[in-house]
Legacy VTK file of the C-alpha trace (Angstrom):
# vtk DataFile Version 3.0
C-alpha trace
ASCII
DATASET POLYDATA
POINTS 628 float
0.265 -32.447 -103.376
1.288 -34.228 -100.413
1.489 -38.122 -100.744
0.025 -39.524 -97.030
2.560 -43.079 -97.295
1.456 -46.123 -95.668
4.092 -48.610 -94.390
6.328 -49.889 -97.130
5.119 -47.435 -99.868
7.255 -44.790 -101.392
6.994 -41.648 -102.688
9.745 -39.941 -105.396
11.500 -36.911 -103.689
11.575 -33.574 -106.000
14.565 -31.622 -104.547
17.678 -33.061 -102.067
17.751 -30.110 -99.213
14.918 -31.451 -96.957
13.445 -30.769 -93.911
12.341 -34.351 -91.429
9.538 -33.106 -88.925
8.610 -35.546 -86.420
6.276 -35.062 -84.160
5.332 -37.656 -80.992
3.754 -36.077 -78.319
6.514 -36.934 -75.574
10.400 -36.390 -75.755
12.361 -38.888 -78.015
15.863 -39.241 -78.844
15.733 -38.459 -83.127
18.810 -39.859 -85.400
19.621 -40.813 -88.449
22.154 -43.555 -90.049
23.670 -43.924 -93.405
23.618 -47.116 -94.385
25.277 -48.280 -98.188
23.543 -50.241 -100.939
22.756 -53.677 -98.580
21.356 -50.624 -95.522
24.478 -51.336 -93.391
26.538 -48.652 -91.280
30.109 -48.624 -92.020
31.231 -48.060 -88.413
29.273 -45.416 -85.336
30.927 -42.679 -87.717
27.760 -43.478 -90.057
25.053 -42.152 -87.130
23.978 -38.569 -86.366
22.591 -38.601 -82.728
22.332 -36.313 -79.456
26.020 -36.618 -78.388
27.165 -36.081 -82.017
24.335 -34.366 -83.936
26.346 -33.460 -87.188
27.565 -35.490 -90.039
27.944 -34.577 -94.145
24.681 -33.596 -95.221
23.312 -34.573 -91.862
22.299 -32.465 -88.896
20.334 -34.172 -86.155
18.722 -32.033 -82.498
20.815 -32.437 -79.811
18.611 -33.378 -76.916
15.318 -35.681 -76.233
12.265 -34.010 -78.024
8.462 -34.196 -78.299
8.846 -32.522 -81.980
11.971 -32.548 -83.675
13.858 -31.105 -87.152
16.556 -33.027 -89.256
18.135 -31.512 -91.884
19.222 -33.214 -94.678
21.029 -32.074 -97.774
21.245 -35.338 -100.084
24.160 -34.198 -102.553
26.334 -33.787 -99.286
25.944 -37.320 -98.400
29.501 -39.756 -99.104
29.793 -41.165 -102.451
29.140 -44.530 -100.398
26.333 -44.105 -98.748
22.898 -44.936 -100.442
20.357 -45.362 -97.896
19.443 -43.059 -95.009
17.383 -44.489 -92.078
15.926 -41.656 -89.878
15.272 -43.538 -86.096
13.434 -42.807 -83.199
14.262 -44.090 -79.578
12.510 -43.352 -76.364
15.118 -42.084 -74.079
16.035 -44.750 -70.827
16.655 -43.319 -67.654
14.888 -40.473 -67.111
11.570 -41.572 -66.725
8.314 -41.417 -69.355
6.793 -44.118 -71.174
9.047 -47.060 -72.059
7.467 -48.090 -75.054
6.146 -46.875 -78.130
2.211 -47.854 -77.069
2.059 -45.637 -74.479
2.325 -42.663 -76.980
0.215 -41.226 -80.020
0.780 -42.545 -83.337
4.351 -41.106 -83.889
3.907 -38.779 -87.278
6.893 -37.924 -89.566
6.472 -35.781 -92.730
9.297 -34.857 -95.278
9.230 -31.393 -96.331
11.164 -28.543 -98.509
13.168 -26.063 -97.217
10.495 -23.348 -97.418
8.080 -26.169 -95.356
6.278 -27.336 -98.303
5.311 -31.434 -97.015
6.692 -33.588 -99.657
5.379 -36.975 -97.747
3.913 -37.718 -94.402
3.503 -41.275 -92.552
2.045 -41.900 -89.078
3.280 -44.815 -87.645
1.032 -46.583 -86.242
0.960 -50.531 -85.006
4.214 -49.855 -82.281
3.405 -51.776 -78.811
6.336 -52.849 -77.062
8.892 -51.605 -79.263
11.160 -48.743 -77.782
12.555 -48.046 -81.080
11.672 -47.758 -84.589
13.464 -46.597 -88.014
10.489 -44.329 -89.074
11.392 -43.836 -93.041
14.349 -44.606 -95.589
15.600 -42.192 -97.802
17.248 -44.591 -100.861
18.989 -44.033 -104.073
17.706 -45.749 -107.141
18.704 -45.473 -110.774
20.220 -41.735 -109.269
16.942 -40.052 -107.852
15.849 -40.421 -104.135
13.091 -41.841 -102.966
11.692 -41.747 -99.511
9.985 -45.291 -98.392
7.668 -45.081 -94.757
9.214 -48.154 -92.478
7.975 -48.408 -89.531
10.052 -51.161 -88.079
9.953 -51.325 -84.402
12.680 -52.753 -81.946
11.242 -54.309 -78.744
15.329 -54.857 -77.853
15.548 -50.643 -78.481
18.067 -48.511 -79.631
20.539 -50.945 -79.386
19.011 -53.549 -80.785
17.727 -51.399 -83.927
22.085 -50.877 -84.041
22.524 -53.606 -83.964
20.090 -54.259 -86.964
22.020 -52.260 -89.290
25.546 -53.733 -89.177
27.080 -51.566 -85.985
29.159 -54.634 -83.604
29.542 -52.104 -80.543
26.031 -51.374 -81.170
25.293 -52.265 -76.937
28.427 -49.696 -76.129
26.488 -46.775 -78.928
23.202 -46.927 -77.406
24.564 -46.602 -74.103
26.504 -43.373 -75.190
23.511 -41.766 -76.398
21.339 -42.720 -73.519
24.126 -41.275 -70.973
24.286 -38.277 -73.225
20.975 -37.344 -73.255
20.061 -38.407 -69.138
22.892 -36.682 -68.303
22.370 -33.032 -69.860
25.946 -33.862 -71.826
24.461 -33.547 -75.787
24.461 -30.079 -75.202
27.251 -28.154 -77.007
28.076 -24.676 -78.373
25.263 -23.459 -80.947
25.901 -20.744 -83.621
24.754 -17.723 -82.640
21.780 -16.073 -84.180
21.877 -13.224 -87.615
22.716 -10.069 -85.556
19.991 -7.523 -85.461
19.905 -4.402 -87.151
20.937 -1.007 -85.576
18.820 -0.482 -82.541
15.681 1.628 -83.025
15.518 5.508 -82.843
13.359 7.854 -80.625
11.665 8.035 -77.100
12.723 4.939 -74.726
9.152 4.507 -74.306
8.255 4.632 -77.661
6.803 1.149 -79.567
9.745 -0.379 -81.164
9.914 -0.758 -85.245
8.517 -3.947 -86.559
11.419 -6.089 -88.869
11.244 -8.711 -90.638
12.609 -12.636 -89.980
11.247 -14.426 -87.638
9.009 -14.066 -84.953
9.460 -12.826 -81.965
7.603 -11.990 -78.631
5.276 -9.709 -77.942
6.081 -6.226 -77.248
9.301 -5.075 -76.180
9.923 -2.370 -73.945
13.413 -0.231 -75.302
16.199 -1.174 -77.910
16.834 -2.751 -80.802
14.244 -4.191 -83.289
11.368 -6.743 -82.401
9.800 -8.692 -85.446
6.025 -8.566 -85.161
5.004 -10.339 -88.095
1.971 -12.154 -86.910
3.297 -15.548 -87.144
-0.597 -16.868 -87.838
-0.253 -15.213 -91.835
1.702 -18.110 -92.604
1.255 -19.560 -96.116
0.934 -23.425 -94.622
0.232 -24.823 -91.618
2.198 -27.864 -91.052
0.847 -31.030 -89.020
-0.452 -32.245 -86.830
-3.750 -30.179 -87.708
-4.491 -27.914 -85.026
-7.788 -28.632 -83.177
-11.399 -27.611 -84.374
-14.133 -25.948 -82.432
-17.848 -27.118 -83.276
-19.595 -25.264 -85.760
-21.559 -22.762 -84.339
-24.737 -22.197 -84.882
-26.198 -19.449 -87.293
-25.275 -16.186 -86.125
-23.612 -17.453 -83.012
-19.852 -16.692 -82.617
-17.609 -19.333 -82.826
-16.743 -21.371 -80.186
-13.208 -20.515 -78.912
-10.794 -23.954 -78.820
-7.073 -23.785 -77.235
-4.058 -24.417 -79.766
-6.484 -23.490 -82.979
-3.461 -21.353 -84.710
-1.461 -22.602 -86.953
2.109 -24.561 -85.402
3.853 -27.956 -85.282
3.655 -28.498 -81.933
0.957 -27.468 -79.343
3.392 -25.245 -77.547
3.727 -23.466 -80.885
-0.050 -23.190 -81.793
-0.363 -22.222 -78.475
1.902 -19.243 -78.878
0.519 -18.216 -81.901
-2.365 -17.919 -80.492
-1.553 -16.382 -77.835
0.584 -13.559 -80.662
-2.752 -13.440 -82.394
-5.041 -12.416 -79.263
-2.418 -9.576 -78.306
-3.061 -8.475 -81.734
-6.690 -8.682 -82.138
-6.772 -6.581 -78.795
-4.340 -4.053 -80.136
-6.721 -3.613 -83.224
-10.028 -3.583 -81.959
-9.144 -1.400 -78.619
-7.540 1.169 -82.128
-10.551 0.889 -83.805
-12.927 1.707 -81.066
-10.681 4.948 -79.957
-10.750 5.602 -83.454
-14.679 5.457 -83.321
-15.039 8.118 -80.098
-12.420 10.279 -81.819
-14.359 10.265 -85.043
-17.768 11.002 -83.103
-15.990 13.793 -81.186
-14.604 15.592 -84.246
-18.004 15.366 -85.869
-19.774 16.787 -83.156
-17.632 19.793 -82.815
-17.903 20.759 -86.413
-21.592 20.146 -86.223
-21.736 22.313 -83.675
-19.355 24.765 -84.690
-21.754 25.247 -87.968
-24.410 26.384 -85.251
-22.139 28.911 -83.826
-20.795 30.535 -86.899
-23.929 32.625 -88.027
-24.448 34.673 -85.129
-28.034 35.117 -85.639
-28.765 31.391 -85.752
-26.813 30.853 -82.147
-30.057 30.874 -80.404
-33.191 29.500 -80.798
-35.539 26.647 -81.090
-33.734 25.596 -84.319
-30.294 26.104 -82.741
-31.131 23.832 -79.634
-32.985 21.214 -82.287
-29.189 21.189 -84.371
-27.202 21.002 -81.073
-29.334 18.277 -79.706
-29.014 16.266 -82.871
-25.441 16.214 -83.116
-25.235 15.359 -79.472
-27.542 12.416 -80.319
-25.649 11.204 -83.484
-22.205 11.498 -81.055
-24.266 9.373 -78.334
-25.354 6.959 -81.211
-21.991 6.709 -82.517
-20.219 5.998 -79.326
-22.790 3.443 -78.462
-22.372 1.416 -81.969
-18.580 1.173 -81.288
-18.435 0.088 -77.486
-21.115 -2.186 -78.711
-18.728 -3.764 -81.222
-15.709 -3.661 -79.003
-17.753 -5.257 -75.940
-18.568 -8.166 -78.837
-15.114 -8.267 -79.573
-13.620 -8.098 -76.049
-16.212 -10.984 -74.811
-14.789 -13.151 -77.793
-11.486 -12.777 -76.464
-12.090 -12.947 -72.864
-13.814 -16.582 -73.430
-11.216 -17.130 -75.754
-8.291 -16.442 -72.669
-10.638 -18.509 -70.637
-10.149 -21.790 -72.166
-6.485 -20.979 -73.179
-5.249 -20.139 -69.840
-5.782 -23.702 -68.531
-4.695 -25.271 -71.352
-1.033 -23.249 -70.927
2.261 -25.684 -70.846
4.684 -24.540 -67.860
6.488 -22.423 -68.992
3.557 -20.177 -70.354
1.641 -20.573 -67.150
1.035 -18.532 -64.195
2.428 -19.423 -60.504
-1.295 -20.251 -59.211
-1.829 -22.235 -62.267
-2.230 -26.255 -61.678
0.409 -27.668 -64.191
2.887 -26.108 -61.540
1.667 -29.090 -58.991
2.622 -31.687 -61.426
5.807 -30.028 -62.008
8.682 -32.754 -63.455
12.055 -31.076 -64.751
11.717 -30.912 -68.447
13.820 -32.531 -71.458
13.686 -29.714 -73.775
13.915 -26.096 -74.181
10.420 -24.482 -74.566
9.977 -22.145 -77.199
9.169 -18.849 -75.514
8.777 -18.166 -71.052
6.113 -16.249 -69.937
7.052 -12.743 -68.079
4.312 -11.262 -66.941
0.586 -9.957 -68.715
-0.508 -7.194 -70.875
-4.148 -5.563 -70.483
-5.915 -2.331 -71.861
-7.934 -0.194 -69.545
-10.542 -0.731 -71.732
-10.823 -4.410 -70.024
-8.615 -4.752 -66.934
-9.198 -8.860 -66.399
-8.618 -9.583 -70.027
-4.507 -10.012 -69.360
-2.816 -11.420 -72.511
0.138 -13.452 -71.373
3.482 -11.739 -72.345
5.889 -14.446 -73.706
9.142 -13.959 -74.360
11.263 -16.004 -76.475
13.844 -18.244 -75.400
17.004 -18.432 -75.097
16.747 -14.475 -74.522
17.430 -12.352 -77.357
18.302 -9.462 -75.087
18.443 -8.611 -71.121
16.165 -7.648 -68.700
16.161 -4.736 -66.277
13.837 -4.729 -63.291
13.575 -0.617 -62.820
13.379 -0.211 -58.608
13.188 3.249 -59.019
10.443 5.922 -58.724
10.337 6.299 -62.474
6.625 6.409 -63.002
3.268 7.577 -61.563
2.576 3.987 -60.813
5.993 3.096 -58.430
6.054 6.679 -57.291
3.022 5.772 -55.178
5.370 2.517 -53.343
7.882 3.235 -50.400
11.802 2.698 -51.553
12.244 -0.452 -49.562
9.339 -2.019 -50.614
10.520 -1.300 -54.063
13.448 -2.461 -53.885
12.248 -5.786 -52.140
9.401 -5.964 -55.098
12.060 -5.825 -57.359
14.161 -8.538 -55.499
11.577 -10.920 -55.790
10.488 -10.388 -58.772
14.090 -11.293 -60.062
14.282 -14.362 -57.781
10.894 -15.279 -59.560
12.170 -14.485 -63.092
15.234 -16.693 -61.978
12.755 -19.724 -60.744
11.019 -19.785 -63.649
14.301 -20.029 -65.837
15.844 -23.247 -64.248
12.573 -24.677 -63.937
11.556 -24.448 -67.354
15.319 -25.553 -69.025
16.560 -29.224 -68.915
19.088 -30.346 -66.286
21.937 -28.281 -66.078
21.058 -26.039 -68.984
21.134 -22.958 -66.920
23.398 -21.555 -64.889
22.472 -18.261 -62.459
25.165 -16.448 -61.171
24.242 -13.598 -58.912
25.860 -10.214 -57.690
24.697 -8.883 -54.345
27.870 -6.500 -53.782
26.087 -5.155 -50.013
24.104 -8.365 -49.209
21.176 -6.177 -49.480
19.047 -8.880 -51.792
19.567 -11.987 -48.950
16.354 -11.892 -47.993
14.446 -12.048 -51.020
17.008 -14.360 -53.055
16.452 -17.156 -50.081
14.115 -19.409 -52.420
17.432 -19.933 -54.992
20.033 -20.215 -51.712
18.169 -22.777 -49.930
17.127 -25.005 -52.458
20.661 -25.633 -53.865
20.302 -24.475 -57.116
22.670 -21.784 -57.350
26.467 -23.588 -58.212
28.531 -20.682 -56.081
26.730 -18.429 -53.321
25.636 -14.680 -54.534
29.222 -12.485 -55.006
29.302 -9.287 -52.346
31.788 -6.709 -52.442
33.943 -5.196 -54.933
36.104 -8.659 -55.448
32.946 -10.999 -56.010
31.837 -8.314 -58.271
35.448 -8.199 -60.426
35.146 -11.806 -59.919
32.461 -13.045 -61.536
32.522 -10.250 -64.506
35.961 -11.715 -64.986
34.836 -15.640 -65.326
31.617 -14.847 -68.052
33.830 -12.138 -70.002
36.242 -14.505 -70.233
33.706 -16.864 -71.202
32.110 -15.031 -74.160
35.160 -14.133 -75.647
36.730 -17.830 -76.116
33.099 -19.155 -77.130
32.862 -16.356 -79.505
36.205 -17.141 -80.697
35.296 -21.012 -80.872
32.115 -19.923 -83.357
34.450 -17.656 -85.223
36.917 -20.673 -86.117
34.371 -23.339 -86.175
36.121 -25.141 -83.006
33.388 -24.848 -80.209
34.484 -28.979 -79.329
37.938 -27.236 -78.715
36.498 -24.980 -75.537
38.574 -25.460 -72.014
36.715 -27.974 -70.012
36.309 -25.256 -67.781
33.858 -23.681 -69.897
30.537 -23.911 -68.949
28.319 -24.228 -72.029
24.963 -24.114 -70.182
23.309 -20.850 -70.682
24.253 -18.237 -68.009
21.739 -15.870 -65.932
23.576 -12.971 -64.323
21.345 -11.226 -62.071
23.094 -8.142 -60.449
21.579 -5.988 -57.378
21.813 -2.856 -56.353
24.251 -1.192 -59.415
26.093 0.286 -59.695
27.549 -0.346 -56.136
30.617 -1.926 -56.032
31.390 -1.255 -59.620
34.365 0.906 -61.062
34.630 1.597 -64.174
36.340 -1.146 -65.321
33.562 -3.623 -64.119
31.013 -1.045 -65.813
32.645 -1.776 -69.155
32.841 -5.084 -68.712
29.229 -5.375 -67.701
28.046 -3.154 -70.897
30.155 -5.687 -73.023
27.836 -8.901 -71.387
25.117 -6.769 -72.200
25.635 -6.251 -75.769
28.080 -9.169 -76.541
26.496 -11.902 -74.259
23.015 -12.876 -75.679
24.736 -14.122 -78.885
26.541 -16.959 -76.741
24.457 -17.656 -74.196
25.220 -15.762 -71.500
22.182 -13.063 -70.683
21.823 -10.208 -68.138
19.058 -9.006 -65.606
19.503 -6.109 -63.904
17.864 -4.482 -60.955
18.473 -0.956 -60.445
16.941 2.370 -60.027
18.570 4.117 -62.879
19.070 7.590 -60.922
21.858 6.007 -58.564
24.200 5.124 -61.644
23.423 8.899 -63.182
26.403 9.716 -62.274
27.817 7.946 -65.437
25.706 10.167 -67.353
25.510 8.792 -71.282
27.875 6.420 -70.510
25.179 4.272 -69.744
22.315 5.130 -72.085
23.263 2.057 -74.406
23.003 -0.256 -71.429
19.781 0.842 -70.471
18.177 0.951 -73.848
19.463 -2.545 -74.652
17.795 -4.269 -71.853
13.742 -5.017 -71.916
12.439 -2.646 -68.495
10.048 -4.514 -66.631
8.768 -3.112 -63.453
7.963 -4.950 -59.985
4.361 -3.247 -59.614
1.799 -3.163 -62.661
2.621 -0.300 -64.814
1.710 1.053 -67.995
4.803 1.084 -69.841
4.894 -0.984 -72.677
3.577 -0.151 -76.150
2.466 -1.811 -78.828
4.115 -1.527 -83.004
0.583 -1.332 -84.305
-0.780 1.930 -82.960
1.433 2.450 -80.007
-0.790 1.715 -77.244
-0.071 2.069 -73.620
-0.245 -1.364 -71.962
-0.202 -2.128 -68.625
2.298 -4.762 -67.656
1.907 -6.837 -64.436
4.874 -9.026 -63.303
4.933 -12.556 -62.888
5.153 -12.371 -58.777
4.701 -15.342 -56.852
1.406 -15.484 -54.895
1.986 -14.241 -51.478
2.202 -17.710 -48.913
2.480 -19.858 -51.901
5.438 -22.474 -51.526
5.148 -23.307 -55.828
8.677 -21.677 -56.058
10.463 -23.205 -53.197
9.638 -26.890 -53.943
10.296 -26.326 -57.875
13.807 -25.147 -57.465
14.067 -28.036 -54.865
13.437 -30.342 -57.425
15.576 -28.961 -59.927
18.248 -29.316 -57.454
17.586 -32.906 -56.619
17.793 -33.465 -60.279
21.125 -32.015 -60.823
22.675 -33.933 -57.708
21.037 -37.169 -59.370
22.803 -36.424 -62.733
25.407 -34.623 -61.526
24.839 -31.433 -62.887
LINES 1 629
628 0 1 2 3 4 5 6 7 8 9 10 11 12 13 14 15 16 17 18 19 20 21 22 23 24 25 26 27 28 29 30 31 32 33 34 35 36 37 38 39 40 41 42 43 44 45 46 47 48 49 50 51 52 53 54 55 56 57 58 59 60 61 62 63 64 65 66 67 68 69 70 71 72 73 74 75 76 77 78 79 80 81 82 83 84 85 86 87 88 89 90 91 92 93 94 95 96 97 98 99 100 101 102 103 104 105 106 107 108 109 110 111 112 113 114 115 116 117 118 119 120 121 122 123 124 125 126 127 128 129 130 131 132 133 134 135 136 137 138 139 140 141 142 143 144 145 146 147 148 149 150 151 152 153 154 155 156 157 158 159 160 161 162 163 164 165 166 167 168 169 170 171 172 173 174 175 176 177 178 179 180 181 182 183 184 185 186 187 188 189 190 191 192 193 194 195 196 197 198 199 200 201 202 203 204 205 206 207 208 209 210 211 212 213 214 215 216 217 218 219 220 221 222 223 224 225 226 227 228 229 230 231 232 233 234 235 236 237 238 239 240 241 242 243 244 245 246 247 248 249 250 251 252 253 254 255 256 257 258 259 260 261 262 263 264 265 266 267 268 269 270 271 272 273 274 275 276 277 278 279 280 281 282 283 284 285 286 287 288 289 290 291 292 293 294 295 296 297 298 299 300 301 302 303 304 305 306 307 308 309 310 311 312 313 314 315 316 317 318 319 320 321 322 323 324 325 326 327 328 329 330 331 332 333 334 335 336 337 338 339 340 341 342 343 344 345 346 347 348 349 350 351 352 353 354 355 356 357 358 359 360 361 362 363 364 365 366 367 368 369 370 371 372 373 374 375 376 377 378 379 380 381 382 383 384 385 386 387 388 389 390 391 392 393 394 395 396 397 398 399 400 401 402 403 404 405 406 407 408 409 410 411 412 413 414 415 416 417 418 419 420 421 422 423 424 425 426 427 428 429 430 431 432 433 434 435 436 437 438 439 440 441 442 443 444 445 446 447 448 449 450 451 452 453 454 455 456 457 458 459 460 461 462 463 464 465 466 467 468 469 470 471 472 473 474 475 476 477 478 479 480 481 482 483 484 485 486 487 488 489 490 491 492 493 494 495 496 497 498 499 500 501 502 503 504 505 506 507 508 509 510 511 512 513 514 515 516 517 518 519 520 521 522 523 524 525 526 527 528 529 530 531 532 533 534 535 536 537 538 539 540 541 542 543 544 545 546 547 548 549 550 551 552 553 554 555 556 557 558 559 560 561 562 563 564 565 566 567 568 569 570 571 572 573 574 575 576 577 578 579 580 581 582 583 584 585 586 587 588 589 590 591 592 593 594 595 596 597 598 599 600 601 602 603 604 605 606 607 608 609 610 611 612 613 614 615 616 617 618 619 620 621 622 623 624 625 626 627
């Protein structure tokens, strides 16, 4: 049972590996202190903030959040220290509210490991405080307790510091603040449980489904994708997601935006976004199911007629033919009728989701894009294109991926299906170029200052036209690499750089990198392979592919496969490990469930739109301002 605490009360905690959700609506800077038996920090080696987000039993995010997770393991904690104080301070100096009042009710719940809430406390009462320690965790008598707090600072983070003991409390609060404005709390992460061998069969097959956590929609070729719907989850933690209406008696119900289950809206969001592509998946099945059932019925009914000879012909023979034409008729009619109820559930239901879509799930035409502000956090997945059915063209379920990528993408500019058979080369290849200039665009506008960085090869200068939006603007740190040195070049700098960060993981040193290292995540895009690669630069570029994703540093290719056959299997590996996309709608894609055909559209920029031009311009201005 979860104990709701009001300020001041506490609550006994059961188990001393916990979980610290908090949830505010807008990005705050998340902490936590120790404190010993009087509350008071020893020194700033006592606080776990953005700049230094790990301490003994402590481990605290690394940037400005809207929803946060702290990890605490109590029995980790120094002998010392008696008193935990988990604090909340709106980041200064990069915009957003400045106090507490301008925001919801900040909420905070203590859970289990397995996300069973233990406590929960919305603070409420904050005006012009830009601070707060939300809750205590204490010793008493041996057993921890947690106690809801809800002390507010109108002086801030430093003054909250300076509450608890710390004398360079101005100098701390500083450090974080310059830490978080300036993009610095970022540092090396541990990369993620390595997949499983990669998935057997037909490279346009429907990959396996495995289990862990989820994942994106489907993939096109490679290793396994999780699709455990991630609504069949055994609790829904808060904030509660939002209700539709009851609807009235024998009315469906009334479709609502961010109604699956998710801590933050982004995450309901994309849950229910998961849960649409699978209710389409099933229904479209069970409909084709349906005709295939009517048509095997009617061709044994009719068969019957046919075997005795002398019953072939007849009044009685047209009566039985006519019949089972009728019961196929009747039977096709029941199921469209039941997909066309389920398909106009789910096309209102897209209807009032699409609108409601945060950036980096959005479309270029949509209207968050005009209100565009560089972001503070990572989202959780990045749209890349839709998915529809012919069964209903205009119902297009988004296709989100998850970030960072789990694997690379290759933009096929080749005449590899019915669909791009039908396009000249050139305008192919230009589709293709734009579409990885968009792909790019939507990357660095979607990551915080400085979090991404896009290095390009161009080894002909063939891609200049269509990779002007990222040129112009300023974004790109070093111009695109041509020839057979900028090629050598730049495969040189990231191999180098996945092998030392890869070594830093290894020994648990990733503070230790070369301040040459660049620990943003890295976007290669390469044109026109394999020219003005040898083999050397092939192997290197197969060992980004495969090695790459783990640390950050990801791959998007566009190539017509035919011009590198010359490699023959060499390259098979490559190609299978990257997710194929393709610059003009094309069915493609298939689902785990029943393996249908989807047809994927790409994210392209509206033709005459200027969205992508002035969003990479302000991504630029923002890393001149911070210096990023």
């Amino acid at each position: 049972m979860t104990a709701e605490l009001v300020r001041g009360q506490n609550h006994p905690l059961p188990e001393t590996r916990l979980e610290i959700r908090v949830s505010t609506g807008k990005p705050v800077i998340a902490g936590a202190t120790l404190g010993d038996e009087q509350g008071r920090m020893r020194d700033d080696g006592w606080i776990a903030h953005p700049g230094s987000p790990n301490l003994p039993g402590l481990e605290v995010s690394r940037q400005a959040a809207a929803d946060h997770r702290l990890a605490v393991d109590l029995d980790a904690l120094p002998e010392e220290v008696h008193k935990v104080h988990v604090l909340l301070a709106l980041p200064l100096g990069v915009g957003g509210p400045v106090s507490f009042g301008a925001l919801a009710s900040p909420f905070v719940a203590v859970t289990g490991l397995d996300g069973t809430e233990v406590a929960s406390y919305t603070i409420i009462g904050l005006d012009p405080e830009s601070a707060v320690v939300a809750v205590e965790l204490y010793r008493r008598q041996g057993a921890w307790k947690v106690r809801a707090v809800g002390q507010g600072y109108a002086g801030g983070l430093a003054a909250m510091l300076a509450d608890q003991g710390l004398t360079q409390a101005r100098e701390l609060a500083t450090t974080i603040n310059e830490a978080v404005a300036s993009g610095m709390a970022r540092s090396v992460a541990a990369p993620p449980p390595r997949r499983t061998a990669a998935v057997s069969g037909s490279p346009e097959g429907p990959p396996a489904p495995s289990p862990g956590p989820t994942t994106a929609p489907p993939a096109g070729t490679g290793g396994p994708i999780n699709y455990q719907h991630p609504r069949r989850q055994t609790s829904a933690p808060p904030p509660p997601a939002p209700t539709a209406p009851e609807p009235e008696p024998g009315q469906p119900a009334q479709p609502v935006a961010g109604d699956a289950t998710g801590w933050s809206m982004d995450e309901r969001l994309y849950n229910q976004i998961w849960g649409m592509f699978e209710d389409l998946a099933r229904t479209t099945a069970a409909y084709r199911s349906a005709v295939d059932f009517a048509d095997s019925r009617m061709e044994q009914e009719l068969d019957k007629v046919l075997a005795d000879p002398s019953a072939r012909s007849g009044p009685a023979a047209d009566a039985a033919r006519g019949a089972a034409r009728a019961k196929h008729t009747e039977l096709i009619d029941r199921a469209r009728a039941a997909l066309d109820r389920d398909l106009d559930q789910l096309t209102a239901e897209s209807e009032v989701v699409e609108p409601a879509l945060p950036l980096a799930y959005a479309r270029w035409d949509n209207p968050v894009w005009h209100g565009y502000q560089v972001p503070m956090e990572v989202p959780m997945a990045l749209r890349m294109g839709d998915l529809s059915l012919p069964e209903r063209t205009d119902l297009r379920i988004p296709l989100l991926v998850r970030l960072p990528l789990e694997r690379g993408l290759w933009i096929d500019a080749g005449h590899s299906s019915q669909a791009t058979s039908l396009v000249a080369p050139e305008e192919l290849r230009r589709l293709s170029g734009e579409l990885a200039t968009a792909i790019a665009g939507r990357l660095l506008a979607v990551y915080p200052v400085g979090d991404v960085t896009v290095h390009i090869i161009d080894p002909a200068g063939t891609a200049a036209p269509t990779l002007a939006p990222l040129v112009r603007s300023g974004v790109l740190r070093e111009p695109p690499a041509q020839g057979a040195g900028g090629v050598a070049t730049v495969l040189a700098k990231l191999t180098r750089r996945v092998d030392l960060v890869q070594m830093a993981i290894r020994n648990r040193v990733a503070d230790s990198l070369p301040p040459d290292i660049d620990t943003a995540e890295q976007l290669l895009i390469v044109h026109d392979f394999p020219h003005g690669f040898d083999d050397r630069a092939v192997t290197q570029l197969r060992y980004l592919a495969d090695e790459g994703p783990s640390v950050g540093v990801h791959l998007l290719m566009v190539a017509d496969r035919e011009d590198a056959s010359a490699y023959g299997p060499v390259l098979d590996p490559l190609w299978r490990s990257l997710l194929r996309i393709t610059p003009v709608p094309d069915d493609h894609l298939a689902d785990p469930w029943v393996g249908h055909a989807w047809t994927y559209e790409p994210p392209m920029v509206p033709p005459g739109s200027q969205v992508l031009p002035q969003v990479l311009r302000q991504v630029a201005e923002a890393r001149q301002r911070y210096g990023r």
